[in-house]
Every structure is written in C-alpha cells, then in structure tokens.
SEVEX-131302 format. One record per residue (C-alpha): z negated, y, x; residue number from 0. Coordinates in nm, 4 decimals. Layout:
         up      north       east   num
          Z          Y          X   NUM
...
This chain:
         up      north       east   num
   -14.2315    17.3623    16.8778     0
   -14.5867    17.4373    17.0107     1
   -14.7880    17.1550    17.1092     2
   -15.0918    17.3631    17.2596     3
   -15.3928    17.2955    17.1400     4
   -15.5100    17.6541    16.9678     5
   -15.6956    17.8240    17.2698     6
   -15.9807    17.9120    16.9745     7
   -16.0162    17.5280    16.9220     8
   -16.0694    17.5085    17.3066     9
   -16.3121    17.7156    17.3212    10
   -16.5059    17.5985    17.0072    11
   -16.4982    17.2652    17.1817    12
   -16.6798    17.4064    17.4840    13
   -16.9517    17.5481    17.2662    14
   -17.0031    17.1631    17.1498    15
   -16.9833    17.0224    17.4774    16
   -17.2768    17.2870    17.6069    17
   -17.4547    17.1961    17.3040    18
   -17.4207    16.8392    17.3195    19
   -17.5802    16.8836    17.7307    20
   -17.8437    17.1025    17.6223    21
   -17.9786    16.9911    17.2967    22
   -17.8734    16.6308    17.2420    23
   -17.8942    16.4686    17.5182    24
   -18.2154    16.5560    17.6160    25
   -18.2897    16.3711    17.3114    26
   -18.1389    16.0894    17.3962    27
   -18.3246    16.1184    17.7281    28
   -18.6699    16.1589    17.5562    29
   -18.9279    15.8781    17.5263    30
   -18.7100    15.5550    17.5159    31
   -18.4482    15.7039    17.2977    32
   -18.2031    15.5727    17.5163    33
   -18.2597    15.2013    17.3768    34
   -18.0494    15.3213    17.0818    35
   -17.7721    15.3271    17.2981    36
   -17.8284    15.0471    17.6187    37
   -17.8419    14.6891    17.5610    38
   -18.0856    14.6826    17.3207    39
   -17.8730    14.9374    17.1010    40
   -17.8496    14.6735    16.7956    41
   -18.2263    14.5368    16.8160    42
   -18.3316    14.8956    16.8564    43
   -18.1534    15.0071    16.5384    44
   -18.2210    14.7433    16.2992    45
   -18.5432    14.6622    16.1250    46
   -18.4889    14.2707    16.0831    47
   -18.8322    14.2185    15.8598    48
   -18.6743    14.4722    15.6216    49
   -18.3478    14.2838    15.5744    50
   -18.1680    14.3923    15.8470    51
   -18.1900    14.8155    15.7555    52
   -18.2096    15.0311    16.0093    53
   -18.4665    15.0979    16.1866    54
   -18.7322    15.4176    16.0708    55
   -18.6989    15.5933    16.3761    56
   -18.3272    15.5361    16.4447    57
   -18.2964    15.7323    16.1268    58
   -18.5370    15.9655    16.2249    59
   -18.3665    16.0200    16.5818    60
   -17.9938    16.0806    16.3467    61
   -18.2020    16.3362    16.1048    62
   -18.3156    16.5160    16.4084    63
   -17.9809    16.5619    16.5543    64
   -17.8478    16.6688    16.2300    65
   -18.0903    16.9238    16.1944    66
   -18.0443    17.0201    16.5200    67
   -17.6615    17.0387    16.4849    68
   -17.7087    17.2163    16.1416    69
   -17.9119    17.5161    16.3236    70
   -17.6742    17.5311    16.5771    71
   -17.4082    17.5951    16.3420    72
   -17.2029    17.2849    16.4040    73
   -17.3315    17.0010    16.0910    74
   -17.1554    17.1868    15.8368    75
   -16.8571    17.2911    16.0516    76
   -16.5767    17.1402    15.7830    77
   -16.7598    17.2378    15.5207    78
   -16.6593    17.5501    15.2459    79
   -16.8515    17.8880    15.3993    80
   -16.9884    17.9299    15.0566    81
   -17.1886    17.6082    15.1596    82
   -17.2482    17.7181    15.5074    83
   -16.9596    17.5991    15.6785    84
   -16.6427    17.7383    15.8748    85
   -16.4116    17.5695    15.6856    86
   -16.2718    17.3567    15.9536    87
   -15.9600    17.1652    15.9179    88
   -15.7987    16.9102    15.9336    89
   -15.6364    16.9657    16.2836    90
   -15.9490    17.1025    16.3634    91
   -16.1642    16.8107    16.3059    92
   -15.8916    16.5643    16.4308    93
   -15.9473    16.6821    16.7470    94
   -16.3133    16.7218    16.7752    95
   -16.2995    16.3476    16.6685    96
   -16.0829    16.2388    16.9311    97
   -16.2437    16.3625    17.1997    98
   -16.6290    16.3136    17.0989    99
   -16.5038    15.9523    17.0694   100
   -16.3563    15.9666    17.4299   101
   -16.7208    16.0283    17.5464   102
   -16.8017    15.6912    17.4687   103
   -17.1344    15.5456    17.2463   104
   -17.3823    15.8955    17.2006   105
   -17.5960    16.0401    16.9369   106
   -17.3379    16.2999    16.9213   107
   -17.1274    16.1106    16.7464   108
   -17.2345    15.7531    16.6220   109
   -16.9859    15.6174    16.3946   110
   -17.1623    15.3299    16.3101   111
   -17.3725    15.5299    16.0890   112
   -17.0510    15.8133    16.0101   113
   -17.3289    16.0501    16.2119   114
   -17.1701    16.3386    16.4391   115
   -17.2833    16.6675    16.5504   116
   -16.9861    16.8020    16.3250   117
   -17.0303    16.6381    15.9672   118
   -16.7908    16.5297    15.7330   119
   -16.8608    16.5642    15.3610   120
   -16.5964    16.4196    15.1225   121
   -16.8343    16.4456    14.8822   122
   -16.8678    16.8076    14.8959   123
   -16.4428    16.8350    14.7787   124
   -16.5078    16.5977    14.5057   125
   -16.8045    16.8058    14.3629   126
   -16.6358    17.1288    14.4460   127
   -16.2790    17.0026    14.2393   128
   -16.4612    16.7598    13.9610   129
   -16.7562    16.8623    13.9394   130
   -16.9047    17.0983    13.6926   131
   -17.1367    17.4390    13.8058   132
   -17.4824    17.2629    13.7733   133
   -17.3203    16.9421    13.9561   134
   -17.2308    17.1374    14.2350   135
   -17.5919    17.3033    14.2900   136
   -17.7296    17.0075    14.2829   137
   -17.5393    16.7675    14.4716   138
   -17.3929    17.0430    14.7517   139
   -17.6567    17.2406    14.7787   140
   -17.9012    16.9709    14.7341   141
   -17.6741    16.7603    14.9685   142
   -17.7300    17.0102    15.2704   143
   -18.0697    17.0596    15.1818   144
   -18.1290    16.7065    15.2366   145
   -18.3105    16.6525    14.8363   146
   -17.9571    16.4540    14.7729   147
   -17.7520    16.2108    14.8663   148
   -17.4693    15.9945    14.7190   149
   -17.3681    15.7162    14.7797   150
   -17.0034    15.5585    14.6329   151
   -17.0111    15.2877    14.3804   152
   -16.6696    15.1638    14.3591   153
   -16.5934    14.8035    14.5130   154
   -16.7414    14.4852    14.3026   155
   -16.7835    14.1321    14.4143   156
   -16.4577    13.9842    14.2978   157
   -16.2745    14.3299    14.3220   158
   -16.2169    14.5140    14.6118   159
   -15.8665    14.6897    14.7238   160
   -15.7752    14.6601    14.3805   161
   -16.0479    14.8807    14.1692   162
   -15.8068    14.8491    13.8278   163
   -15.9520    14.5028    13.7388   164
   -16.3438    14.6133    13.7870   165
   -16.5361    14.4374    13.5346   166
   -16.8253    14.7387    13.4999   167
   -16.8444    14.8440    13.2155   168
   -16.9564    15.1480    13.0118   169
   -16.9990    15.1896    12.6398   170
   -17.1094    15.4801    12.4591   171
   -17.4611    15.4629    12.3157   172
   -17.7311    15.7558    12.1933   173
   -18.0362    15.7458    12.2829   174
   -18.3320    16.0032    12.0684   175
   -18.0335    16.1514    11.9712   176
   -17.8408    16.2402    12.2915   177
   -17.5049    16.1105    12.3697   178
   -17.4586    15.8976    12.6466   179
   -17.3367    15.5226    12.8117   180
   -17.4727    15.2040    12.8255   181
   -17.3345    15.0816    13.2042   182
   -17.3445    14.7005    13.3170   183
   -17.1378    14.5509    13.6097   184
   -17.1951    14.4459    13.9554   185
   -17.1718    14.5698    14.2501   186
   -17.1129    14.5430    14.6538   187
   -17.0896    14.7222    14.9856   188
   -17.2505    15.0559    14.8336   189
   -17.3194    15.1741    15.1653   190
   -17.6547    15.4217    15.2135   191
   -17.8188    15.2895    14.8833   192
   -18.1519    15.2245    15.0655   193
   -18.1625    15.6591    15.1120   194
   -17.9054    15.7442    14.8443   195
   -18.0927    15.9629    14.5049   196
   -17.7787    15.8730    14.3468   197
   -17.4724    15.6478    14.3424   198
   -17.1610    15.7924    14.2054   199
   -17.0904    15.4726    13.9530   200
   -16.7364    15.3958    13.8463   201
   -16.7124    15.1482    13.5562   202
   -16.4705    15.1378    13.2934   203
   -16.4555    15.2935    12.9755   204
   -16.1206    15.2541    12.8256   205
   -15.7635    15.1006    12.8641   206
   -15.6634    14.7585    12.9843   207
   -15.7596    14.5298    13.2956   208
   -15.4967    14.6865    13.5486   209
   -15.4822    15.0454    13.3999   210
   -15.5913    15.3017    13.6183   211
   -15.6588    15.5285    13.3564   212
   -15.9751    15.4475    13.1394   213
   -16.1912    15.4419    13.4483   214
   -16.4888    15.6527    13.4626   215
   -16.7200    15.8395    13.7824   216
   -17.0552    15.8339    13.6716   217
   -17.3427    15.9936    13.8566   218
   -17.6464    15.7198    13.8363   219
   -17.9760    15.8295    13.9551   220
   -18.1032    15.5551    14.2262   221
   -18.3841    15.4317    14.1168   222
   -18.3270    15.3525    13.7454   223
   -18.4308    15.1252    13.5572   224
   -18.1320    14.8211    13.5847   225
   -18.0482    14.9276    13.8629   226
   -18.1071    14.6910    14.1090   227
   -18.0396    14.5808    14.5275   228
   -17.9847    14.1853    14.5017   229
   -17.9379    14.1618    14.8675   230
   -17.8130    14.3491    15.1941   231
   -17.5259    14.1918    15.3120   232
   -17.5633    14.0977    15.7175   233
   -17.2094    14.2367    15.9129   234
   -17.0813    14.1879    16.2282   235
   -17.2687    14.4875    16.2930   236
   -17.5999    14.5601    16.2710   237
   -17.8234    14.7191    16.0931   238
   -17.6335    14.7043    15.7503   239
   -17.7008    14.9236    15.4492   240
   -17.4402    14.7649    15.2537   241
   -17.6268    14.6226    14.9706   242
   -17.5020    14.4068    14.6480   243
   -17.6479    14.5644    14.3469   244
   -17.6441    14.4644    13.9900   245
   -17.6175    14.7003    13.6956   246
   -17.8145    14.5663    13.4007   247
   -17.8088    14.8328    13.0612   248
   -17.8346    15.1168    13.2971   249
   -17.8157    15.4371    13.0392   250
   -17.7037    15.7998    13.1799   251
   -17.6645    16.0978    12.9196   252
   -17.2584    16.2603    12.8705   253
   -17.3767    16.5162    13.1116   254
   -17.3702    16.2086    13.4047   255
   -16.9763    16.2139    13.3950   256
   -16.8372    16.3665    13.7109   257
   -16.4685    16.4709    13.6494   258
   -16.2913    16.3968    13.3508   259
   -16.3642    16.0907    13.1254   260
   -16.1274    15.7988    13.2031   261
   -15.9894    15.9854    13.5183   262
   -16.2738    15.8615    13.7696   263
   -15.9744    15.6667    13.9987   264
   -15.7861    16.0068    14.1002   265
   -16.1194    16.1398    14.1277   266
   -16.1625    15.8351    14.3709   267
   -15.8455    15.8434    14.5621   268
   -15.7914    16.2193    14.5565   269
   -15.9925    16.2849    14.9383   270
   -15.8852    15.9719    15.0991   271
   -15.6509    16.1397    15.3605   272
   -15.8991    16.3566    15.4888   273
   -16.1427    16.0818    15.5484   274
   -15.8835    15.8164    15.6939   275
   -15.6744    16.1351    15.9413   276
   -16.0850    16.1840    16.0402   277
   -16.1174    15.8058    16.0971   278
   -15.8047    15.7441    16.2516   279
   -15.8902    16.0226    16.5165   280
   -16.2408    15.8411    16.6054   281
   -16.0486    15.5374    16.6644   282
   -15.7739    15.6765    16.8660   283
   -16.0727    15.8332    17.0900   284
   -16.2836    15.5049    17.1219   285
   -15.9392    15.2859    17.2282   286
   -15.8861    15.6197    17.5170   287
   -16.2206    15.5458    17.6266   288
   -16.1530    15.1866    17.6648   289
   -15.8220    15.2285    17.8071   290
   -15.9763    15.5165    18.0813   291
   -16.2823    15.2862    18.1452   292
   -16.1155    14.9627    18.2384   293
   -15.8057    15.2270    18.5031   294
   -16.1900    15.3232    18.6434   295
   -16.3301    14.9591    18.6833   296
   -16.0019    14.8331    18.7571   297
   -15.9644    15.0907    19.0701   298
   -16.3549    15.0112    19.1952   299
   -16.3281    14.6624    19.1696   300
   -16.1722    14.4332    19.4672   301
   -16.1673    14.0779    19.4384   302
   -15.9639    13.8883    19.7346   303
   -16.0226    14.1948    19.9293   304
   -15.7806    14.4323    19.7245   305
   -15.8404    14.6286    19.3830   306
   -15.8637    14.4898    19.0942   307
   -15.5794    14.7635    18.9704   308
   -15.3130    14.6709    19.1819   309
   -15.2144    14.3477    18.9588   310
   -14.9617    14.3381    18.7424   311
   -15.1555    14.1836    18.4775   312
   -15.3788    14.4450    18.4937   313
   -15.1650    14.7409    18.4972   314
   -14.9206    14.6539    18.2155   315
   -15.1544    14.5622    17.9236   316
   -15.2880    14.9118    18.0266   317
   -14.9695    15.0937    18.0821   318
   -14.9072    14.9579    17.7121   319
   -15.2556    15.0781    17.5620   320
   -15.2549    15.4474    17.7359   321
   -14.8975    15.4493    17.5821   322
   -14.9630    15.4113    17.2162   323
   -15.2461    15.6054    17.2627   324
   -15.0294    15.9040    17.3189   325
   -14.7721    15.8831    17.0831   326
   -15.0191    15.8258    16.8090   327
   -15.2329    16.1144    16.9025   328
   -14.9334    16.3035    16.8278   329
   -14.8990    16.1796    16.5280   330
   -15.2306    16.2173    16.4272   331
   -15.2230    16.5620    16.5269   332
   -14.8886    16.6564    16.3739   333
   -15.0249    16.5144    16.0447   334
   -15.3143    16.6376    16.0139   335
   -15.1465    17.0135    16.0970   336
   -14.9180    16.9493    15.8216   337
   -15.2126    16.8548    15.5885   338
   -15.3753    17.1843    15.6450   339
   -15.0394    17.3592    15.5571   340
   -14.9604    17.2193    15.2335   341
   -15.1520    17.2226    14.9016   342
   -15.3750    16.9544    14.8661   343
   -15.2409    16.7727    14.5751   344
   -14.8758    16.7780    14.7467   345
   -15.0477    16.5639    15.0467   346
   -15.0193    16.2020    14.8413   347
   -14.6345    16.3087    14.7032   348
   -14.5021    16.3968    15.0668   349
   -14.7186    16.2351    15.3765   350
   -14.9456    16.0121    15.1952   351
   -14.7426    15.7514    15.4301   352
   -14.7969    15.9210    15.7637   353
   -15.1569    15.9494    15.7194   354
   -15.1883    15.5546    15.6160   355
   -15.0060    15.4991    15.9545   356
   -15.2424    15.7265    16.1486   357
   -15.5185    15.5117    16.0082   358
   -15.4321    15.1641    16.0309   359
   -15.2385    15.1596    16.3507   360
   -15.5171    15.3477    16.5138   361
   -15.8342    15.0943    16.3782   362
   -15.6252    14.8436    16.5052   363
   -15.5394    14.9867    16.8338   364
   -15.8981    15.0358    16.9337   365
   -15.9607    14.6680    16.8064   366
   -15.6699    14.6223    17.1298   367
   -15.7912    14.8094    17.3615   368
   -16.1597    14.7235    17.3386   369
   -16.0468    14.3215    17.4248   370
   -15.8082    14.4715    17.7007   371
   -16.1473    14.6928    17.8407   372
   -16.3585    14.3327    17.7694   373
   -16.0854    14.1339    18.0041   374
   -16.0984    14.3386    18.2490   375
   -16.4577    14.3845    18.3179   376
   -16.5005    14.0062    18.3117   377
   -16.7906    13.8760    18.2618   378
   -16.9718    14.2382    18.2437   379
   -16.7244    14.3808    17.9540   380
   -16.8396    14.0593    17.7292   381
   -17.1814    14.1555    17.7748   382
   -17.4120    14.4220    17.5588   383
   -17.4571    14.5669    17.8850   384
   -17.1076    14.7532    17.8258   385
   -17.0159    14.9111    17.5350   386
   -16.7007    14.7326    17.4305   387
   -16.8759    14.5004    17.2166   388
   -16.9859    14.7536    17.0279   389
   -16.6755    14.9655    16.9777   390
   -16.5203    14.6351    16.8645   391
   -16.7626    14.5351    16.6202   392
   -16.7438    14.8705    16.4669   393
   -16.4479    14.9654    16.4391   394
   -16.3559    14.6353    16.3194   395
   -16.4632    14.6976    15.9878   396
   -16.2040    15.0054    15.9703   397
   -15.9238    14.7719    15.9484   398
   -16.1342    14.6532    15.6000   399
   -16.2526    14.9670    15.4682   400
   -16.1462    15.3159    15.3893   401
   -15.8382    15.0651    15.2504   402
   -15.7209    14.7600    15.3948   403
   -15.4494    14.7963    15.6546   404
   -15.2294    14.5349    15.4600   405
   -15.3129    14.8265    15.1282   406
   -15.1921    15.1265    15.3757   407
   -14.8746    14.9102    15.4456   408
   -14.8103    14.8447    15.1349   409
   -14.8340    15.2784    15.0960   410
   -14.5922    15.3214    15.3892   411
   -14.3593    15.0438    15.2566   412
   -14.3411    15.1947    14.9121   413
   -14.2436    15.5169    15.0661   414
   -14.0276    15.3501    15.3005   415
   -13.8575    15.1809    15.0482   416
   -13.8225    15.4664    14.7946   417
   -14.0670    15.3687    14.5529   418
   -14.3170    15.6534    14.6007   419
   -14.2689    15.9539    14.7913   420
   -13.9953    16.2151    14.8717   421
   -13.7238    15.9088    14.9127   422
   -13.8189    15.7942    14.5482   423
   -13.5225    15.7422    14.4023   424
   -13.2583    15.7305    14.6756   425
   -13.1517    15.3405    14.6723   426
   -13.1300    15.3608    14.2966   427
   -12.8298    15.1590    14.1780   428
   -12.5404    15.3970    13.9982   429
C-alpha cells in the first residue's frame, strides 16, 4: 500500500501556495481588506441595515479573488475540461481542502461563504447528468460566466432531513397554450437567493406523503412573480443569506423540469458524497489548525514561571485531538481515492457509509478542537481577536447541514446493520 501523496499533487499544491503569496494576499493586504479577516471580520462582512446580507464589498473582494483564481487556472480546477477545468478529483480536492484549511481564516479559502481559490460546483454534475443540452449552456456555461447562478430549493419550514413529506406542491396547468406547473409551497434556508437568477425548486408532483418518488426539480427563475423572500433568517454566523421564501402560484413551462419528472430526490441526493468528502476535508484542516495553534501558544506561554505545555491537562486533550486528526485524514483520504476509482452510481451501494463518517466525525471534531484551542488561549482564544470563534461558529452549522450527523448515522447504521449496503442481507433469518 502507497500512502504518498502523488508527487504531481505536490507540486500542483506549490503552484497554489505561490499563487495564494503573490496574488491573494496582496489583496487581502490592500486598503483595509484585512478587516474581513481581524476582529472586525463579522461587522465587516455583514450589511445589518439590509437584514443582515453581506456586505457589497465583501462580495466584491470574493468576486475578485474568483476571477483572479479563474485566470490563474485554479477556480475551475474540479470542474469537466469541456467547462474549463482539469477535472480534479476527489483525492485531489480532499487534499487541497485540508491543507488550505490548515492555513487558518484567508480569502483563499473562506468557507463561510463555500469561497476558495479552487471551486467546487455540484451543480455543474447535476446539469451535466440531468440536465438537458440547452440546460447545460445555460446554467454551466452561464454559471462560469457569472450570468447564472442557482441556488437549491429543497428544505421547508416544517421539513427538513426528511424532504419525502414536503408540502410544495406542483400541478400541471397551460398557460396561452403551453404546458406547464402551477408551484405553491414554502420555503427555508435557500442559501444565495439574494444573488441566485434561479432556484432549483423541488415540490411534489405525484405519489404519497413519504414516497420519494413523485418529487419533482424544477428550475424557477428568481425573480418571478410569487416568488417571494419573507425574511433572512439571523445564524450564529453572520452575514446570513439564508432566506425563508414563500411560493405563491409560481408558473414555469414543461421545459423548467431538470431531470426526469417525479425523480427530482435522486437528482437531489445523487452528488452528496462529493460535497460532504469536500466538507469533511475543510473540517479536518480547520480542527489541525486549532490543534497546531494551541502546541504553539501552549509552548510560548509560561505562567508560574514554566510553559504553559508542560501540564498534563494541556498535553492530553491535545495528544487526543492531533490523534483523531490523523486517523481520520486517512480515512478521508482513502475514501475519497476509492471514490475516484469506482463508477459514480456504485459510490451510494458500496461506501456511501464511509463517506457519512468522514463527514460527521470530522464537523464535529473541529467543533472539539476549536473549544480545546479556546481553553487554552484563555481569555485571548474567547475573544474575536483569535480565530477560534469563528471556526466554531462556522463549522457548527456542518453538523446541521449537508445532512444532519444523527441522518449520516442513521446511513452508517443501516449499513452496519445490513440494511443497505454490501452487508444487505447477511443477518437475514433462514
């Protein structure tokens, strides 16, 4: 077995670092950019007379970067080359992940706003599998060329993990004699609405409360008429642009439909492993940065007279941390490898479970290890004057979204267990 990482990966990764030194940090450097990312990082980024959105030029600063990154080569590194990109995988981008998160808070790689250097576009596979020829030049082309952007209408007020019981709803209706659906529903957490063109609607159309068949993707323009932002819901991060919306007769032609009528949940759930292997890397990085941060203050501080690292208490909440850190980065790793080396639709039959334990064991081990880093800078670590707030608050919402951890368990129990998976089968009674 060969652990290495790929000495072409290496050096790839050495082309980012000199590009993050000589392109985006000056950036960050320029004017007061740096506000973005002191103290003042959550002031700076939110405009609180618009409802707590962010901020015009914190967006403007992220576009920059992006365009930047895109000329550089690097934006659409995971991309299709068709679409510009270098196809990067899995492995690939688990790494890049990891360590851009080890850097620490950046406008390389801002999470908070799923910004990096090196994009990911789970969009771009569900256009490219569902979509039809004039969906994909408009939504991936369009979608690089900045004239479109999605956003993902799924979760509803009083539904969330579970997207079978959704109350939208969409009934057929022609309109001056084109064929088409009348759409009405609620709702919530449609993150990006206040830049999206469109929102990629899912309401259903058929079947039975609890089905996941009869459920429908729908391509809404944004604005419509109907469509409409009740609120923006305030997080324990700030700025939000998670809005609730409401959907009141909100009419799109046949031609709206993206996938296969009644099929929109596959469509759904089909490119969640690479976004949570992606995810689970980011977090894995942010808890090493914690973990290395608090071994440096630790080793510079000396209370009494002595260092801060030579306690006990210190060391072994540490010793603890830095140790799950490197048996999940394995993991991570090793999954996401195997990912790239099987056909896609074989990933959710055979290692569905491994990348739901990547995922939720990592968003909850940075959760760990940015307390531990808070604890051990005292008084300094609780303050916005460190970033360990921060990574806390934002990665908090991990454990929540991109499915629950208690929905990923339930995934790695039901393979466990032989309900799902290659074990299916195997404690049957005979």
């Amino acid at each position: 077995m060969d652990f290495a990482i790929p000495a072409e990966l290496e050096d790839y990764y050495a082309e980012l670092e000199a590009f993050i030194e000589n392109t985006i940090e000056p950036m960050v450097a320029r004017d007061d950019n740096i506000r973005f990312f002191d103290h003042r990082r959550e002031d700076a980024r939110t405009d609180w007379d618009r409802g707590g959105l962010p901020s015009h030029d914190w967006e403007d600063l992220l576009r920059e970067c992006r365009k930047a990154a895109d000329q550089a080569g690097h934006w659409r590194f995971s991309a299709p080359k068709k679409y510009g990109g270098q196809d990067g995988s899995n492995l690939w981008m688990a790494v890049i992940r990891d360590r851009f998160a080890q850097r620490g808070l950046g406008l390389h790689n801002d999470l908070q706003n799923e910004h990096s250097i090196v994009g990911n576009f789970p969009f771009v596979a569900m256009f490219e599998t569902f979509g039809s020829e004039e969906q994909k030049q408009e939504f991936i082309t369009g979608g690089f060329e900045g004239t479109r952007r999605v956003a993902f209408g799924l979760t509803e007020p009083d539904h969330g993990s579970d997207a079978t019981w959704m109350e939208t709803r969409a009934v057929r209706e022609t309109r001056d004699g084109v064929d088409g659906w009348l759409i009405n529903g609620e709702k919530m957490w449609i993150t990006g609405m206040h830049v999206a063109t469109h929102c990629a609607m899912f309401a259903r159309t058929g079947g039975e409360n609890g089905e996941a068949s009869g459920i429908t993707c729908f391509i809404v323009p944004n604005p419509t008429p109907g469509l409409e932002i009740e609120e923006w819901m305030w997080t324990f991060n700030m700025p939000t642009d998670h809005p609730r919306l409401s959907v009141t007769n909100v009419w799109v032609p046949d031609s709206a439909i993206l996938g296969v009528e009644g099929r929109g949940l596959a469509l759904a759930q089909s490119f969640v492993h690479q976004n949570r292997i992606r995810q689970a890397a980011s977090s894995l990085g942010a808890a090493q940065y914690c973990v290395e941060e608090s071994v440096r203050y630790a080793r510079e501080r000396k209370p009494f007279g002595e260092e801060l690292a030579k306690n006990q208490a210190i060391q072994f909440p540490l010793v603890e941390l830095a140790t799950q850190c490197e048996m999940l980065r394995l993991l991570i790793y090793k999954t996401a490898w195997e990912m790239d080396n099987m056909a896609h639709e074989e990933i959710e039959k055979t290692i569905s479970d491994k990348v739901s334990m990547c995922n939720y064991w990592a968003n909850r081990l940075v959760c760990e290890a940015a307390d531990r880093a808070m604890q051990v800078h005292g008084g300094i670590g609780y303050s916005r004057h460190k970033p360990f707030e921060h990574i806390y608050r934002h990665h908090r919402r991990y454990r929540i979204t991109e499915g629950a951890e208690e929905i990923q368990m339930r995934k790695v129990a039901a393979y466990l267990f032989g309900y799902l998976g290659p074990r299916r089968g195997c404690f049957a009674r005979t």
